[in-house]
C-alpha distance (Angstrom), angle and dihedral (degrees) to the residues before:
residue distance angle dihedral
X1 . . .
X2 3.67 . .
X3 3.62 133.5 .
X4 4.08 131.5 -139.7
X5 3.82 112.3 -142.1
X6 3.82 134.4 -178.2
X7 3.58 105.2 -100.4
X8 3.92 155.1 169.6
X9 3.83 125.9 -64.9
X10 3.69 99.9 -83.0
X11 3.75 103.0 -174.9
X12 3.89 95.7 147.0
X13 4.15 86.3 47.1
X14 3.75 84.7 49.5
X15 3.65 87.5 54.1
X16 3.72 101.8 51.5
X17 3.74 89.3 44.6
X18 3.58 92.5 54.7
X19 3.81 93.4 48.5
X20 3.92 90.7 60.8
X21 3.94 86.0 59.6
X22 3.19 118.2 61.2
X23 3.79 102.5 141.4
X24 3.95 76.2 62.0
X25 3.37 101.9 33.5
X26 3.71 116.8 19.4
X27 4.08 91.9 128.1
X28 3.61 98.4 104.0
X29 3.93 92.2 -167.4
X30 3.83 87.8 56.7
X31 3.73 89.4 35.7
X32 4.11 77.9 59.4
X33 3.52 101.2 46.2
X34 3.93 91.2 46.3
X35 4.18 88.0 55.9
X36 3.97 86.1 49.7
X37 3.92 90.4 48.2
X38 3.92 86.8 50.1
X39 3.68 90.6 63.2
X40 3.68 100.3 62.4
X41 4.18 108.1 9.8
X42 3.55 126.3 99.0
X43 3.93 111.2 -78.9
X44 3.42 132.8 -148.6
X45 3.96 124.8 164.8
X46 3.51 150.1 154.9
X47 3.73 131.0 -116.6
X48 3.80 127.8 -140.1
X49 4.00 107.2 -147.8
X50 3.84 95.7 -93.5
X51 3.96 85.1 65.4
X52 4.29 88.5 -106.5
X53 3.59 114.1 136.9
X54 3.81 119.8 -120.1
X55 3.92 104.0 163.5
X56 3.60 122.5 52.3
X57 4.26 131.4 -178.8
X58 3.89 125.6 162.0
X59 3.44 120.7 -163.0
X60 3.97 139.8 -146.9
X61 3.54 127.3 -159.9
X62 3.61 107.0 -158.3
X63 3.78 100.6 161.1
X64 4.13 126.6 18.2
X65 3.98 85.1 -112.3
X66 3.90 108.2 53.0
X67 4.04 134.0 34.4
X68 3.64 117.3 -157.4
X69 3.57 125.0 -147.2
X70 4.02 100.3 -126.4
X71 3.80 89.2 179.8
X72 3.61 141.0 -0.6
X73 3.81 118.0 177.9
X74 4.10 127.3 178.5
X75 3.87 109.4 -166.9
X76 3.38 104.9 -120.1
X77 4.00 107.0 -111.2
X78 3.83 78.7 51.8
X79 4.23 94.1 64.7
X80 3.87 118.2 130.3
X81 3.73 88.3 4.5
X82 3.77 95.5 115.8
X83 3.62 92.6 -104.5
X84 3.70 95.7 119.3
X85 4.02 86.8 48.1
X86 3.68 87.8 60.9
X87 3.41 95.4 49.9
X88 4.10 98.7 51.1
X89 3.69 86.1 42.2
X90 3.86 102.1 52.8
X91 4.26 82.0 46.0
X92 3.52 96.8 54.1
X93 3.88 94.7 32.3
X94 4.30 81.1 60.3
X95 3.82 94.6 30.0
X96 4.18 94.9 59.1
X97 4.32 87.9 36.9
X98 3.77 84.4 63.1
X99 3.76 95.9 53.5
X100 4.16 88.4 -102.4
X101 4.16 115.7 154.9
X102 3.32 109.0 -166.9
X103 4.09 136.0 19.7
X104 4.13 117.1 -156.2
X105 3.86 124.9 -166.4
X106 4.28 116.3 -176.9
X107 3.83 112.5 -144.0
X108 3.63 131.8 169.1
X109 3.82 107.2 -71.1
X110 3.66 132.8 -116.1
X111 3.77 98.4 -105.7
X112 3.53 89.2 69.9
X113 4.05 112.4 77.3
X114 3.60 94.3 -134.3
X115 3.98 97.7 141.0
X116 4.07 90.7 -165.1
X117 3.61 90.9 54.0
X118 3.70 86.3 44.5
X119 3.97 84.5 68.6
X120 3.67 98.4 38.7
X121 3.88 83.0 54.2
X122 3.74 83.5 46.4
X123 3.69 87.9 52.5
X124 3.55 96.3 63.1
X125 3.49 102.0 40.8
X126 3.70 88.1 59.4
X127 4.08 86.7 51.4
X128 4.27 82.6 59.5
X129 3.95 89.8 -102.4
X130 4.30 108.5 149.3
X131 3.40 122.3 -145.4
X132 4.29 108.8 -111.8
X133 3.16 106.8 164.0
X134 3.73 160.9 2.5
X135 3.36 127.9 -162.7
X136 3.87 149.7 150.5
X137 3.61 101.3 -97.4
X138 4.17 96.8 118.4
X139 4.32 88.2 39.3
X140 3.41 133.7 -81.4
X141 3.87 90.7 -76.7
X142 3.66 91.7 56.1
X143 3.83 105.3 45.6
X144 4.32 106.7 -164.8
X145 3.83 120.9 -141.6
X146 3.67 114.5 -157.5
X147 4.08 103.9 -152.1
X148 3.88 115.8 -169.6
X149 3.71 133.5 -171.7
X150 3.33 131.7 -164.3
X151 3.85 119.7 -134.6
């Protein structure tokens, strides 16, 4: 069983995560901008025993109502594991203390063929996250589905 915390900036974590996922993450500008965000976003993680961090998600509050997950990254010897669980838990657990309605996460949307993405969108849907959206905001080869759940 693991547990998601609050945590640190963990931009070099971030980093190392990132590096084991590069049918997720093998844009190394957005790889960049995701280390920068790691520096100054909201941080929540999870631990192994040893203290090394295997789960990461940062958050953004863009409204008093809804929290969007900006990133959420599972290292990938730590897949299917329950990490990711942990970390969508511990958010909404916080996000619904704080009077929030609604978290949102954007992932790589279902007209692209992606089958990894497939699962991640498969992922959230099993976390009660509903398809709203998909637009053009990452370019027409990388179609963006906004997913929303209420809470």
């Amino acid at each position: 069983m693991w547990t998601a915390a609050a945590d640190q900036h963990v931009p070099d974590d971030v980093a190392r995560i990132l590096e084991t996922l590069p049918d997720w993450f093998g844009l190394p500008e957005a790889n960049q901008d995701y280390i920068d965000a790691a520096r100054v976003k909201e941080t929540w993680a999870v631990r192994d025993r040893t203290g090394v961090v295997v789960g990461i998600a940062l958050v953004d509050r863009h409204f008093p109502h809804v929290a969007e997950l900006h990133l959420m990254a599972v290292d990938r010897a730590h897949h299917g594991s329950g990490v990711g669980t942990a970390l969508v838990d511990a958010v909404e657990a916080d996000a619904r203390a704080r009077g929030l309605r609604l978290l949102e996460v954007k992932t790589l949307g279902p007209s692209h063929p992606d089958l990894g993405y497939g699962r991640t969108r498969h992922f959230y849907e099993r976390r009660g996250f509903l398809p709203l959206e998909e637009t053009d905001l990452w370019g027409e080869d990388n179609p963006c589905l906004f997913m929303v759940k209420p809470i």
